[in-house]
C-alpha positions as CSV (number, residue, x, y, z in Angstrom):
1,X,27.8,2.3,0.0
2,X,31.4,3.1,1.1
3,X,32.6,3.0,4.7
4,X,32.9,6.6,5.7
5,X,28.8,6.6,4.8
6,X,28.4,3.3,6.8
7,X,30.1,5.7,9.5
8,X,27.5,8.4,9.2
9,X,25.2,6.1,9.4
10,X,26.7,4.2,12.4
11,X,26.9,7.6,14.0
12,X,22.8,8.7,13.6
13,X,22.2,5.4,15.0
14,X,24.6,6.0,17.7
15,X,23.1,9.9,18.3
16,X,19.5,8.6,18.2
17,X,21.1,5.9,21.1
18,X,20.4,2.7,19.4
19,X,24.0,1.7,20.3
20,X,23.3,-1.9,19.1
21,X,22.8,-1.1,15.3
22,X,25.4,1.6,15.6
23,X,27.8,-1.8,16.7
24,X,26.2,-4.0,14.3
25,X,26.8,-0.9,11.2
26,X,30.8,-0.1,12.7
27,X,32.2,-3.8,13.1
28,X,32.5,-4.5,9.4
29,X,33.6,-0.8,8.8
30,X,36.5,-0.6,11.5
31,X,37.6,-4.4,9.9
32,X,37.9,-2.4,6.6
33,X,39.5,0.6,8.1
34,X,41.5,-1.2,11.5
35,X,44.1,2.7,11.7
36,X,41.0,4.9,11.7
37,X,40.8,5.7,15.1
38,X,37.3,7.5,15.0
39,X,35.9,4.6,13.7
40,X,37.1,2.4,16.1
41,X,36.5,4.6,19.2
42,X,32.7,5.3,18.2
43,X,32.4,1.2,18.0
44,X,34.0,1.0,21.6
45,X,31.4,3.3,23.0
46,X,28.6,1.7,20.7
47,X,29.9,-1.4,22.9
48,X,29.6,-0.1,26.3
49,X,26.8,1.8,26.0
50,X,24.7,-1.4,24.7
51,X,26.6,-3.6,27.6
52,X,28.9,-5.5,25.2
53,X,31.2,-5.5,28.1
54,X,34.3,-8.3,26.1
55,X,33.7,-6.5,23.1
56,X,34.1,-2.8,24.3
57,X,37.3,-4.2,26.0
58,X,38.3,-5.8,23.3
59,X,37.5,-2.4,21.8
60,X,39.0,0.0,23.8
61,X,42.2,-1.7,23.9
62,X,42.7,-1.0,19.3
63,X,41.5,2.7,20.2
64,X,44.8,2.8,22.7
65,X,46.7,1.0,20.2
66,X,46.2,3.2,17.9
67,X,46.6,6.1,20.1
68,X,48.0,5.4,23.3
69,X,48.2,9.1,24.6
70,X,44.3,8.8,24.7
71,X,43.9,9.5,28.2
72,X,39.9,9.4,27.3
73,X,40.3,5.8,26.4
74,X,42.4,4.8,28.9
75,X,39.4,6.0,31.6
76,X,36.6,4.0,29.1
77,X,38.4,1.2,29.6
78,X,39.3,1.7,33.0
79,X,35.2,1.7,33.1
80,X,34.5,-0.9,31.2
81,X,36.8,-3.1,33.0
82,X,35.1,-2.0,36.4
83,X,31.9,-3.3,35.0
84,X,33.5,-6.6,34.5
85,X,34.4,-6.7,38.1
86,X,38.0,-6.2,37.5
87,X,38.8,-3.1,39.6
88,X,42.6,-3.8,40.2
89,X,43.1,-4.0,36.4
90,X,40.9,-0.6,36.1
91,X,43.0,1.5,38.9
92,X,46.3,1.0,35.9
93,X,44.7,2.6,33.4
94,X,42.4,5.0,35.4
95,X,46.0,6.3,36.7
96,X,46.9,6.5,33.7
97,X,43.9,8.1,32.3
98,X,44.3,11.1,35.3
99,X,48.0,11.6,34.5
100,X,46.7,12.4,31.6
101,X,44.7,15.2,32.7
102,X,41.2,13.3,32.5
103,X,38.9,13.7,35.1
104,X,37.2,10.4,35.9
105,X,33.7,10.3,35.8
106,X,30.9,9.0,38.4
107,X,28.0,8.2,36.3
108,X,28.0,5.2,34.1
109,X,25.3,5.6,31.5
110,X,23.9,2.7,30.1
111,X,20.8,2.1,27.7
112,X,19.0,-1.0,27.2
113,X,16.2,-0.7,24.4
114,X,14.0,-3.6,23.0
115,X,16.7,-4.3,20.1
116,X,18.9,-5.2,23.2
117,X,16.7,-7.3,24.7
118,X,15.2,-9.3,21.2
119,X,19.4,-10.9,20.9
C-alpha cells in the first residue's frame, strides 16, 4: 500500500472519529512525506482530538513550518497549548491566529473511545 492510500485510510478512521488509529495510520506516512502539509495537519488534529496533547504540539508546530501563514494552525495550537496549561504561550499565537482573520473558537471537542482507554 502506498502512502497517499494509508492517507485515505487515516482519513475514514479519522471521519468515523477513531482519532487514535487515524494517529497510529498518519505517523509513519507524514515520516515518509515530512513537506505534505495535509498529511501533517490531519495527524495534528488526529492528536488533539485523541488528547495526545505533546504530540499535537509537537504537531502543530511542522504544519506552521510548513506553512506559516496558517492562521488555522496557529489557533490549533494556540488550543492545544491551552490544554497544556500554558495560556501565556497560547495568547502569541492566538494573536497571531486572529490577525490572520481566524475567529477563535469556544468549544474544544474532545473524544475518548475504548481504543483510548485500552493504551
Amino acid at each position: 500500500m502506498n502512502t497517499y492510500d494509508e492517507f485515505q485510510r487515516a482519513q475514514m478512521f479519522f471521519d468515523a472519529r477513531d482519532y487514535i488509529s487515524a494517529s497510529r495510520l498518519l505517523a509513519p506516512v507524514a515520516e515518509a512525506e515530512p513537506g505534505n502539509g495535509a498529511v501533517a495537519e490531519l495527524l495534528a488534529r488526529a492528536y488533539f482530538h485523541s488528547a495526545q496533547l505533546g504530540r499535537a504540539e509537537d504537531a502543530f508546530r511542522r504544519v506552521l513550518d510548513i506553512d506559516p501563514g496558517n492562521g488555522w494552525a496557529h489557533e490549533a495550537l494556540a488550543r492545544t497549548l491551552e490544554r497544556r496549561n500554558r495560556p501565556d504561550e497560547a495568547a502569541r499565537y492566538r494573536k497571531l491566529a486572529v490577525a490572520m482573520g481566524v475567529t477563535p473558537s469556544e468549544e474544544i471537542e474532545v473524544s475518548v473511545t475504548a481504543a483510548n482507554l485500552a493504551d
